[in-house]
C-alpha positions as CSV (number, residue, x, y, z in Angstrom):
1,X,-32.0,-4.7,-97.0
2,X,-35.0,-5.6,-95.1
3,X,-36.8,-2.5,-96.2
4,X,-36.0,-3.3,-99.9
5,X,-37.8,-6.8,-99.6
6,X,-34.2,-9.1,-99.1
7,X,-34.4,-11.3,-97.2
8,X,-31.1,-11.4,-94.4
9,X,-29.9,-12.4,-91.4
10,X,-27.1,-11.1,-89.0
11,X,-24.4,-13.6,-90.4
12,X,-25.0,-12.7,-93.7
13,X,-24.8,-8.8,-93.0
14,X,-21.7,-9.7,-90.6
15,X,-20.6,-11.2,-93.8
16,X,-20.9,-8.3,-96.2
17,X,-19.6,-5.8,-93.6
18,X,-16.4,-7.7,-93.3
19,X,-15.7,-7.8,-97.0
20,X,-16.9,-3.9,-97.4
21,X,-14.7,-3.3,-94.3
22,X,-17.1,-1.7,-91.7
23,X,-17.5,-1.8,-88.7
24,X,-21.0,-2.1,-86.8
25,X,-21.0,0.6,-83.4
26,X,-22.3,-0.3,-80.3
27,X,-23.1,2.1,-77.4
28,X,-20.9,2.3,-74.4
29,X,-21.6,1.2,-70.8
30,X,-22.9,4.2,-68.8
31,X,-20.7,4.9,-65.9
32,X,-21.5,6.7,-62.6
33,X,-20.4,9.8,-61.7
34,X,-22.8,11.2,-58.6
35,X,-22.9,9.2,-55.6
36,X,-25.9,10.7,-53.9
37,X,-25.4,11.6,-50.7
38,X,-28.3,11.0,-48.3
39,X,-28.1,14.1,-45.7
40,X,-27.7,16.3,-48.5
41,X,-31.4,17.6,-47.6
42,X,-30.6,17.9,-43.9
43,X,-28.0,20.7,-44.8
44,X,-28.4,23.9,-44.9
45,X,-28.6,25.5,-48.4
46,X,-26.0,28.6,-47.6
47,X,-26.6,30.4,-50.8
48,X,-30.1,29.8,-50.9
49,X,-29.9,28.6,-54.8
50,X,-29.4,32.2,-55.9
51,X,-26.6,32.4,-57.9
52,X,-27.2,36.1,-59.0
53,X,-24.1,38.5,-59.2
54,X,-23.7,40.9,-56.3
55,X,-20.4,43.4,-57.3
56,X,-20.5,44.3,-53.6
57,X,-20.1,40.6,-52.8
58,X,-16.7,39.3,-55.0
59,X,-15.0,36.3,-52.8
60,X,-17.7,35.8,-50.7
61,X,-19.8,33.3,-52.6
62,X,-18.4,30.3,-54.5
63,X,-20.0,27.9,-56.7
64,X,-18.0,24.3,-57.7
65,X,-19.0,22.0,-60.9
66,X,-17.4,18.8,-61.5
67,X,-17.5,17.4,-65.4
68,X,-15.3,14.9,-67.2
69,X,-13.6,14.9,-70.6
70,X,-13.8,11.7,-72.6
71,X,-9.9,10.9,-73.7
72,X,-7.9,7.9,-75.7
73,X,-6.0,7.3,-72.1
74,X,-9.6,7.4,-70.5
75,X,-11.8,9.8,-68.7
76,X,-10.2,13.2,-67.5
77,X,-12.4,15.0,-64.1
78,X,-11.9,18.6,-64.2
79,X,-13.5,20.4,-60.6
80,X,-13.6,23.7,-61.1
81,X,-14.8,26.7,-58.4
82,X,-16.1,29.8,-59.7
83,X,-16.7,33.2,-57.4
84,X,-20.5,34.2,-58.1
85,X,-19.7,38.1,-58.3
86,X,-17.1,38.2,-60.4
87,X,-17.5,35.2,-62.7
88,X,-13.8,34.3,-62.1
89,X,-12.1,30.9,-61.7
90,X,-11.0,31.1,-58.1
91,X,-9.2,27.1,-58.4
92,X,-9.4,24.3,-60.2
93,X,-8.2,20.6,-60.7
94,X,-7.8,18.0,-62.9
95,X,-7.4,13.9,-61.4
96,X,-8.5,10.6,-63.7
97,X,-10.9,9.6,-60.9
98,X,-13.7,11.1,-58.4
99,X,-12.2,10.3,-55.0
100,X,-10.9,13.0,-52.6
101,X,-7.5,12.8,-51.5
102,X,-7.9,10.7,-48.6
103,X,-8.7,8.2,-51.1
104,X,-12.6,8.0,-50.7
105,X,-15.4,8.1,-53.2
106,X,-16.9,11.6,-53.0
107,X,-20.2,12.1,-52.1
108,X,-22.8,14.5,-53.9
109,X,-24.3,17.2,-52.5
């Protein structure tokens, strides 16, 4: 309205939402889903970042990935572990929250 030269203010435009039945959206709060872990750099880096496929190799090298699925009950974690050579899930899980089973919050890294 503004670009049209009317002049308007936020009532007003809460006003003629209402009556046109909209809605204004608003952006969700960010949540945090990596804890970084701070002796991550002391560790030793076993695969050496090189995630290539070795045929020779299936079930010797694993790699992990946690994500999360936005759903109307809430947020749904899915960890899944691949094995390098062969592409293949090797286990997953599914939980509504990023602790491990002892009950603390997991750690990155």
């Amino acid at each position: 309205m503004r670009r049209d030269g009317e002049r308007c203010g936020r009532r007003h435009i809460a006003r003629l939402m209402r009556q046109a039945g909209l809605t204004g959206r608003h952006r969700r709060r960010r949540h945090r889903t990596t804890i970084p872990d701070p002796h991550a750099a002391t560790r030793p880096g076993l695969v050496l970042r090189d995630f290539r496929p070795d045929p020779a190799a299936v079930g010797q090298r694993w790699c992990g990935d946690i994500t999360y699925t936005p759903t109307e009950e809430g947020r749904l974690h899915l960890a899944t572990v691949i094995d390098i050579a062969s592409r293949r899930v090797v286990g997953w899980a599914t939980a509504d929250h990023l602790r491990d089973p002892t009950g603390r919050r997991r750690a990155a890294g």
